[in-house]
C-alpha positions as CSV (number, residue, x, y, z in Angstrom):
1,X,172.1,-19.1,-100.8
2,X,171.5,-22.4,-99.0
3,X,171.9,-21.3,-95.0
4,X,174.1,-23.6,-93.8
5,X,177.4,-24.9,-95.1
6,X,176.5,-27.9,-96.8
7,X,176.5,-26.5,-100.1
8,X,176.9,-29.0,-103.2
9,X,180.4,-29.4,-105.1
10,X,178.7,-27.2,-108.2
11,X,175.7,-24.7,-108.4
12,X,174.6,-27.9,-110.9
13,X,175.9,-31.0,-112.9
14,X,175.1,-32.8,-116.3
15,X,173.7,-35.8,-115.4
16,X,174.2,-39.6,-117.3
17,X,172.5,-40.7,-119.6
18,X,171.7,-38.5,-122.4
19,X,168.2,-38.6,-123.4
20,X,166.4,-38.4,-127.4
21,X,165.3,-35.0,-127.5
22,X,162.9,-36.0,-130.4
23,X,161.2,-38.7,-128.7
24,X,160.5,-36.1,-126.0
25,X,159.3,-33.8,-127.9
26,X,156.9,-36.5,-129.6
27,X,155.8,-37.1,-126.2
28,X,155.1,-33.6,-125.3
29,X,152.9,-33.1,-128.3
30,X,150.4,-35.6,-127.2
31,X,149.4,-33.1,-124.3
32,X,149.4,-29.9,-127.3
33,X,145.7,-29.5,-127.5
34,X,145.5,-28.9,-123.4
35,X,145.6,-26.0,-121.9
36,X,148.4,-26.4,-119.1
37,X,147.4,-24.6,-115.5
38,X,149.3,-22.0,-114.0
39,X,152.0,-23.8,-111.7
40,X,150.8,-23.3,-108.0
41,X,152.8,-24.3,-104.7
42,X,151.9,-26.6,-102.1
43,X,151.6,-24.8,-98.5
44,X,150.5,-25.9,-94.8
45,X,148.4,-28.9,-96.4
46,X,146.5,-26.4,-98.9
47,X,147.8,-25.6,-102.9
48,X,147.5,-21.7,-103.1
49,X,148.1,-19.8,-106.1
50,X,151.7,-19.3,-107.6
51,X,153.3,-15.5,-108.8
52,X,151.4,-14.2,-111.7
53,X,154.2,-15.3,-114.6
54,X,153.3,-17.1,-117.7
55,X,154.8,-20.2,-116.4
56,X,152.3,-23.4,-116.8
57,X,152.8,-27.4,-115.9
58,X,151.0,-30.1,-117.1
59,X,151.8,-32.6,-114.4
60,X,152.7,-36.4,-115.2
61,X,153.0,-37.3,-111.3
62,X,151.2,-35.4,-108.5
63,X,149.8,-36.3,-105.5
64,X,147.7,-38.8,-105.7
65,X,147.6,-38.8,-109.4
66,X,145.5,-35.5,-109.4
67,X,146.5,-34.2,-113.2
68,X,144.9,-30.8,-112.2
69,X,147.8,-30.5,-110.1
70,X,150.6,-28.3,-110.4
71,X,152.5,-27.7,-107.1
72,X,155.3,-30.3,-106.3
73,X,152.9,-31.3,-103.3
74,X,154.4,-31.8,-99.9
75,X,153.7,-33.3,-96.2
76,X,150.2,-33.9,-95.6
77,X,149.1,-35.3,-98.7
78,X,148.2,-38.1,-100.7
79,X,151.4,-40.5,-102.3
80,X,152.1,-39.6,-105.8
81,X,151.1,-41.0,-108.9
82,X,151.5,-41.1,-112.5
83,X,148.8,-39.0,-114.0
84,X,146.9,-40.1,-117.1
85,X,148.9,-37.7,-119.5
86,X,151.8,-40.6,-118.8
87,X,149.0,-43.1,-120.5
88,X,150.7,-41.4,-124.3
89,X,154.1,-41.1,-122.8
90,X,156.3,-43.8,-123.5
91,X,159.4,-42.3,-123.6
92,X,158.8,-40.4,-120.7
93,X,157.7,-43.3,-118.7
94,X,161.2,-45.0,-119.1
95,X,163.1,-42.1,-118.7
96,X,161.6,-41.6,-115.0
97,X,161.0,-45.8,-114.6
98,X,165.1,-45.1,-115.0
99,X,165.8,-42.8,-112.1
100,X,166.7,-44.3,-109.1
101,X,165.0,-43.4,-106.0
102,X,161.5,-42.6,-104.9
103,X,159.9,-40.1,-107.2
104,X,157.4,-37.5,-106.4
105,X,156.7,-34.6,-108.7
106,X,157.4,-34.8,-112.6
107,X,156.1,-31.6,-114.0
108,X,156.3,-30.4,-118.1
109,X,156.8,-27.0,-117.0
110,X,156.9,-23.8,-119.7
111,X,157.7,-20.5,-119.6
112,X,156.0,-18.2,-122.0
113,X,158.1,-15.9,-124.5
114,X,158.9,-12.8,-122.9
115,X,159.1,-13.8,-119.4
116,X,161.2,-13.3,-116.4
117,X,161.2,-15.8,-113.2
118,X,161.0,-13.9,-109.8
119,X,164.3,-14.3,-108.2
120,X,163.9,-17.2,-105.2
121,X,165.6,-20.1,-103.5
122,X,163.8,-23.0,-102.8
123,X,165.7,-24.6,-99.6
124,X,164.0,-28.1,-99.2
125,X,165.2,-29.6,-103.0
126,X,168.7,-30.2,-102.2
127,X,170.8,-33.1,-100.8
128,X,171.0,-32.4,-97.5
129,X,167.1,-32.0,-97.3
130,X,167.1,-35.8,-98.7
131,X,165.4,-34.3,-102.6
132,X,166.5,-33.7,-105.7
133,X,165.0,-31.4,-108.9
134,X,166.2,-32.9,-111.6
135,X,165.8,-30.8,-115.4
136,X,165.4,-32.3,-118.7
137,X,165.2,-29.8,-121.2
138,X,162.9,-30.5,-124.0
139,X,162.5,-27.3,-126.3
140,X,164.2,-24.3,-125.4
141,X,166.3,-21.8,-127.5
142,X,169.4,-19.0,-126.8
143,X,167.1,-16.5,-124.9
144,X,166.0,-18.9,-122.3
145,X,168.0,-18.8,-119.5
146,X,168.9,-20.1,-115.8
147,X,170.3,-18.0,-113.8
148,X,171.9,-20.3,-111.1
149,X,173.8,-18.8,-108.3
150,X,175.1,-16.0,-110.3
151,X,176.4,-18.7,-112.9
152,X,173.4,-18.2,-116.4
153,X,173.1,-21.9,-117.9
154,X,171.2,-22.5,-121.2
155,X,170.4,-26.5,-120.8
156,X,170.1,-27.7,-124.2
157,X,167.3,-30.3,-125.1
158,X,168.0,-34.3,-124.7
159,X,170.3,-33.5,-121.3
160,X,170.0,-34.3,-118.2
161,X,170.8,-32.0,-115.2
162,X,171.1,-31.5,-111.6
163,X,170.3,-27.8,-109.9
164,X,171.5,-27.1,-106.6
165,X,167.8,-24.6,-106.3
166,X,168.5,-24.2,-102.7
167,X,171.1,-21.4,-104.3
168,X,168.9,-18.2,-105.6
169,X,168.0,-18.8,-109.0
170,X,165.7,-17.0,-111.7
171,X,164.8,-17.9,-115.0
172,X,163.8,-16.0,-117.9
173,X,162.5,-16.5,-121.5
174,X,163.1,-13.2,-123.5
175,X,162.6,-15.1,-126.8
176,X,159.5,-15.3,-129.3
177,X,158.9,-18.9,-128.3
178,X,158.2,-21.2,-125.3
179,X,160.5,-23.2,-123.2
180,X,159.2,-26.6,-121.6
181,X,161.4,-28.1,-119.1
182,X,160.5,-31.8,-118.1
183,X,161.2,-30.9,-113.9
184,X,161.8,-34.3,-112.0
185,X,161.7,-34.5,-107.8
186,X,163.1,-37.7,-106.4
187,X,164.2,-38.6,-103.2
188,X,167.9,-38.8,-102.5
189,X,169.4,-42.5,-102.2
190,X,173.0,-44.0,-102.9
191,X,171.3,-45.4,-106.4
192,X,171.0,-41.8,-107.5
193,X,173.9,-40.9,-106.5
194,X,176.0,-43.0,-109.6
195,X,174.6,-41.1,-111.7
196,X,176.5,-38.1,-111.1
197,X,179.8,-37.2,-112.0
198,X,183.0,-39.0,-110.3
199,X,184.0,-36.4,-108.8
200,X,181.0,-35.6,-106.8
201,X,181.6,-39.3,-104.5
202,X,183.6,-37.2,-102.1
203,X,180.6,-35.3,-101.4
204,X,178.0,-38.1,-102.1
205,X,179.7,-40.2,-99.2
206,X,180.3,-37.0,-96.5
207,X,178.4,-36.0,-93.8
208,X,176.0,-33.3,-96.0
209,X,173.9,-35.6,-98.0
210,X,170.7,-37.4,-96.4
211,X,169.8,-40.5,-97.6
212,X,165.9,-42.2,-97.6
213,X,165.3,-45.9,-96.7
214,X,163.2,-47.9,-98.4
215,X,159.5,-47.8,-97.2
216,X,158.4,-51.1,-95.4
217,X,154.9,-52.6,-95.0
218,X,152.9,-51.3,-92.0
219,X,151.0,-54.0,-90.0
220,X,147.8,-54.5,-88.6
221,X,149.5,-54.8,-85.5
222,X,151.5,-51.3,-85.7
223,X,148.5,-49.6,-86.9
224,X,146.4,-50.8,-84.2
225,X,148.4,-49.7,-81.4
226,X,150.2,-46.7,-82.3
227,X,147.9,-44.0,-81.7
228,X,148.6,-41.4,-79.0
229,X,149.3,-38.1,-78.5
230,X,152.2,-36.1,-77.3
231,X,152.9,-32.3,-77.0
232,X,155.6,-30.7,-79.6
233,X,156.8,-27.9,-81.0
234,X,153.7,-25.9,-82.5
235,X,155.6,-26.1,-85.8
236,X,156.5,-29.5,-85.8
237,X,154.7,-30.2,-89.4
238,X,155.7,-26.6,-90.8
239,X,158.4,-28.5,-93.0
240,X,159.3,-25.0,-94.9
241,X,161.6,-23.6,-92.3
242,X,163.9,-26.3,-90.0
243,X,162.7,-25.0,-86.7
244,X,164.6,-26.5,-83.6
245,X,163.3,-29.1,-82.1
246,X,164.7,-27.6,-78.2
247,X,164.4,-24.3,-76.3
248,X,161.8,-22.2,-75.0
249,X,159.0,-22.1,-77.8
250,X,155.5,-22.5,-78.0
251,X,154.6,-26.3,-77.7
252,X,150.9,-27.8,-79.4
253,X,149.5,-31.1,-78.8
254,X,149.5,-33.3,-81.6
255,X,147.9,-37.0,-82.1
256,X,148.8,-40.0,-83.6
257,X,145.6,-41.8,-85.4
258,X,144.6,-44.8,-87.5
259,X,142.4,-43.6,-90.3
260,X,141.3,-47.3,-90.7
261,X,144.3,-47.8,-93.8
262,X,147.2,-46.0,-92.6
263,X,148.7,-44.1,-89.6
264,X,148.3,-40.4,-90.0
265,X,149.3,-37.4,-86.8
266,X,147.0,-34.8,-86.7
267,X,147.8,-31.3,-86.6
268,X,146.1,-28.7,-84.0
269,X,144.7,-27.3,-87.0
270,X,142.6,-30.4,-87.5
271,X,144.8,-31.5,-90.7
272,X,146.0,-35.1,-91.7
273,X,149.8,-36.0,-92.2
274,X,149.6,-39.8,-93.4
275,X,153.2,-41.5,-92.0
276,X,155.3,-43.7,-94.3
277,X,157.1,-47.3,-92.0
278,X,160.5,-46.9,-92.1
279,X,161.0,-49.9,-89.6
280,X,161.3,-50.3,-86.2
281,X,158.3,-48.3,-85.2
282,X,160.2,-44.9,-87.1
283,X,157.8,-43.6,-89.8
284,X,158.3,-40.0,-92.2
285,X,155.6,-38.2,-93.5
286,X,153.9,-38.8,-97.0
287,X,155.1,-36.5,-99.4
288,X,158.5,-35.7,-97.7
289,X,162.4,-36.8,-97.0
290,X,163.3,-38.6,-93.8
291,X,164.3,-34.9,-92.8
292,X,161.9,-35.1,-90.2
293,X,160.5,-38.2,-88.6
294,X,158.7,-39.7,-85.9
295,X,159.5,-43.0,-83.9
296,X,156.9,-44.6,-81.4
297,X,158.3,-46.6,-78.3
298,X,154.7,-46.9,-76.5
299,X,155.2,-50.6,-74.9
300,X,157.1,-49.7,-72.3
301,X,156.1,-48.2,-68.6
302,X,156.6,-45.1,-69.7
303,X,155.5,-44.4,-73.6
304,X,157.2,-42.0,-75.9
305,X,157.6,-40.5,-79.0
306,X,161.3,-39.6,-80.3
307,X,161.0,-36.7,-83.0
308,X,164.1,-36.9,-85.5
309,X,165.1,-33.3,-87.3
310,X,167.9,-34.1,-90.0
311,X,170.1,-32.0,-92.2
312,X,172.2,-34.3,-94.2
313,X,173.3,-37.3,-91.4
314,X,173.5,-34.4,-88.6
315,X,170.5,-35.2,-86.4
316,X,168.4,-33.0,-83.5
317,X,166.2,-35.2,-81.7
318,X,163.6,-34.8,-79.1
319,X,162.2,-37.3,-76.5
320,X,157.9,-36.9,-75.7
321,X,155.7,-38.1,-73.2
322,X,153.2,-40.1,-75.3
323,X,149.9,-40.5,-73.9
324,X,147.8,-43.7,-75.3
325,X,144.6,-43.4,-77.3
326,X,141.7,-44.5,-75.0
């Protein structure tokens, strides 16, 4: 269960439109003679190995447009990217051209016959973290299952759904045959929003959802005389947990640098977290919501850095002495 109270109106939702199931599935079989990976996770910059269940991706966007991956990436990495599988995917290419927001993973993701999901929440893709996962079932049968906050679904092929997978969830596949899910991240905006049901708006326009801006172009200018460094919570980039920004804890010194392309803070541990503008000197990490971001007010006689922590539009902010690059 999510651990605040800013649960969604429904465990999940059927989304508009509905999709072709066969054209999917004609899709799909362009990628039949690969062998899909083992889905992995993305953790503290690195992609380390998933549980040891039968349940393989072939990634059509990844980070970077790596098709080897198979984690939904995260902070600290590249921008994602249609992979070359999405070269023989027409269908699929207008079905996420369609959605409306920023996306970052899309996954095929199957789970073999006679297969059970650990049981798990996964508290970052929900509203009020700024994502969304978004299911398109594409060939599944009566033994393949959701359990979704003790409600069992069983998504039938050509629709279109929204899971709430902050809740604990398993799946399961006790049939003979496979199930392929086409798994969709995107960031949260008011766009995405119409798609859901009507009477989801009271929640869409309350005080639990977090919505992304639009990126904006960094300048030469901005680039050139942002970097710094400023002292912070130790897990300031650790974007797993939402850690509080205030109170005694153990602070690390972090750094703002230009990489010669982009603006990027660099961890203690020596690891890259390129920044996305936002405007007005505020920047969010690539690979990640505006649930945590960084502004930079370094002109004045006394420069700073404001760290931003959001949970839907509820926001914990900290104030930093900045220190100017030499």
């Amino acid at each position: 269960m999510n651990d605040n109270d800013s649960l969604t109106p429904a465990e999940a939702v059927r989304l508009l439109p509905a999709l072709d199931a066969d054209r999917l599935v004609a899709d799909l079989m362009t990628a039949r003679d690969h062998l899909w990976d083992q889905q992995r996770v993305y953790r503290d910059g690195a992609v380390v190995r998933q549980a040891e269940e039968d349940w393989r991706c072939l990634a059509v966007r990844s980070p970077g447009g790596d098709k080897t991956r198979t984690d939904p990436g995260g902070p600290g990495g590249a921008e994602f990217a249609d992979t070359e599988w999405l070269d023989h995917m027409p269908y699929v290419r207008e079905i996420l051209r369609s959605i409306p927001g920023p996306l970052f993973a899309a996954r095929f993701m199957d789970l073999g016959p006679d297969t059970v999901g650990y049981r798990h929440c996964d508290p970052k893709f929900a509203p009020d973290w700024g994502m969304a996962r978004l299911h398109i079932p594409v060939i599944t049968h009566e033994k393949a299952t959701l359990e979704l906050d003790g409600v069992t679904y069983r998504w039938q092929p050509g629709e279109f759904w929204f899971g709430d997978f902050s809740r604990m969830h398993q799946i399961e596949n006790l049939g003979p045959e496979h199930r392929v899910h086409l798994v969709v991240d995107v960031l949260v905006t008011p766009e995405l929003a119409q798609l859901f049901p009507a009477d989801w708006a009271d929640y869409f326009n309350g005080p639990d959802v977090l919505y992304n801006r639009s990126a904006v172009a960094l300048t030469d200018g901005e680039r050139e005389a942002a970097p710094c460094s400023f002292d912070a919570p130790e897990h300031l980039l650790e974007v797993e947990e939402f850690g509080s920004l205030t109170g005694p804890q153990p602070q690390a010194t972090f750094h703002v640098v230009d990489t010669g392309t982009e603006l990027a803070i660099r961890s203690p541990r020596d690891h890259l977290f390129p920044l996305v503008a936002l405007g007005g000197h505020e920047y969010r990490l690539v690979g990640w919501s505006e649930e945590r971001t960084v502004t930079m007010r370094l002109d004045g006689p006394r420069p700073e850095v404001e760290l931003t922590y959001r949970r839907g539009r509820r926001a914990t902010r900290l104030v930093a002495p900045a220190t100017l690059a030499a």
